[in-house]
C-alpha positions in Angstrom: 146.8 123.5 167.6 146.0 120.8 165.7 144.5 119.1 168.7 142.6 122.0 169.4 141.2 122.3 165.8 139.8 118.2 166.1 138.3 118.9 169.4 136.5 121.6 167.9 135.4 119.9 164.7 134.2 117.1 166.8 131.7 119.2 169.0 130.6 121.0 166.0 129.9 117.3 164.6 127.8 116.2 167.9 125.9 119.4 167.7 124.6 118.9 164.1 123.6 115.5 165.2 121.7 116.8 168.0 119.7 119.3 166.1 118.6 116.4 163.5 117.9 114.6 166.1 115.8 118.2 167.6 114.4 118.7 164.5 113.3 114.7 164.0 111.4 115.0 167.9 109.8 117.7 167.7 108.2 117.1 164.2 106.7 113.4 165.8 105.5 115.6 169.2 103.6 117.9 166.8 102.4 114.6 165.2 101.6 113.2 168.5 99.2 116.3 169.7 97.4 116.5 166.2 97.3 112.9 166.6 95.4 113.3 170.6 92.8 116.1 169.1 92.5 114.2 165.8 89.2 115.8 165.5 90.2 119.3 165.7 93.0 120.8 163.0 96.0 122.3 164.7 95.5 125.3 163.1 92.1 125.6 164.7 93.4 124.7 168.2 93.9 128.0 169.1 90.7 129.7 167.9 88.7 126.7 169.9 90.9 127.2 172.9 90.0 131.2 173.0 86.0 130.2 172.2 86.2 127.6 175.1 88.0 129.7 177.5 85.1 132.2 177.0 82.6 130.1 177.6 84.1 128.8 180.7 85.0 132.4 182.4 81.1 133.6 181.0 79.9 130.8 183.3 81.7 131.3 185.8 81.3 134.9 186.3 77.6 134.3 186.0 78.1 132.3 189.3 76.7 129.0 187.9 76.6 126.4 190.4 79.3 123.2 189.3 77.4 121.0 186.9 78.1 118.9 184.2 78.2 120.9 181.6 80.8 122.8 183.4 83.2 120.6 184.3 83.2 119.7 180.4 84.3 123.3 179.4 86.5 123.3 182.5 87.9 119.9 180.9 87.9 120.8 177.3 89.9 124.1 178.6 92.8 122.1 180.2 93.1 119.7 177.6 93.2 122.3 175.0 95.5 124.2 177.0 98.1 121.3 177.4 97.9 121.0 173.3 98.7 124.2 173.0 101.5 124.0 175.8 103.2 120.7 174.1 102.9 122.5 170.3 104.8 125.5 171.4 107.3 123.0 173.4 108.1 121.0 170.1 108.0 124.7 167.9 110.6 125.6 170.7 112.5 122.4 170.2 112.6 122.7 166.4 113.7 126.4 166.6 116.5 125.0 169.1 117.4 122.4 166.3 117.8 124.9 163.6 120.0 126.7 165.6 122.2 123.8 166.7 122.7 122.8 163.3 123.2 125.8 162.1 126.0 125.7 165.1 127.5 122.7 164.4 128.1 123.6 160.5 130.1 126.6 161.7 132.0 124.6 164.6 132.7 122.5 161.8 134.0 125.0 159.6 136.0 126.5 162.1 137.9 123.3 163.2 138.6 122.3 159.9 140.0 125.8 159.0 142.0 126.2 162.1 143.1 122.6 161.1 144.3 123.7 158.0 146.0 127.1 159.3 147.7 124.3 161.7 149.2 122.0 158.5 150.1 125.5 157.1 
């Protein structure tokens, strides 16, 4: 039993470190994207992504022939698009992180009360 209860303890341990270490990543990925559309606020990215998007379906549904000005919205619609991809990515990971900690505290718990029930 008392085996049983260190085993446990120990995985709760490694899973708290792993959602600091969750937590830490995905906080320097958000940091990394604001950082690649340093011009643009992330809270803006989606608003400019929709306005983009727009633009880039208008002319294309108006038939206009490939030209420079649309390969830039086709461009500016990918790129904006991967931003938004890698943001909910690291949002996912910090969520993930929470919850492993959050884990690992009550692994932790458990194995040092099924520790003590053991000595008891």
């Amino acid at each position: 039993m008392r085996v049983m209860a260190v085993i446990v303890a120990i995985i709760g341990l490694a899973t708290l470190v792993l959602g600091i270490l969750f937590i830490t990543q995905a906080a320097s990925a958000t940091q990394e994207v604001a950082d690649s559309i340093a011009p643009l606020p992330l809270d803006q990215l989606d608003s400019t992504y929709e306005a983009v998007t727009a633009q880039y379906n208008q002319m294309k549904a108006a038939g206009a022939p490939p030209s420079i000005e649309f390969n830039y919205l086709y461009g500016n619609k990918v790129g904006l698009g991967l931003a938004r991809s890698n943001i909910g990515t690291a949002s996912f990971v910090q969520t993930t992180g929470i919850i492993n900690i959050i884990m690992g505290a009550g692994l932790i718990l458990v194995g040092l009360a099924l520790l003590r029930k053991a000595s008891a």
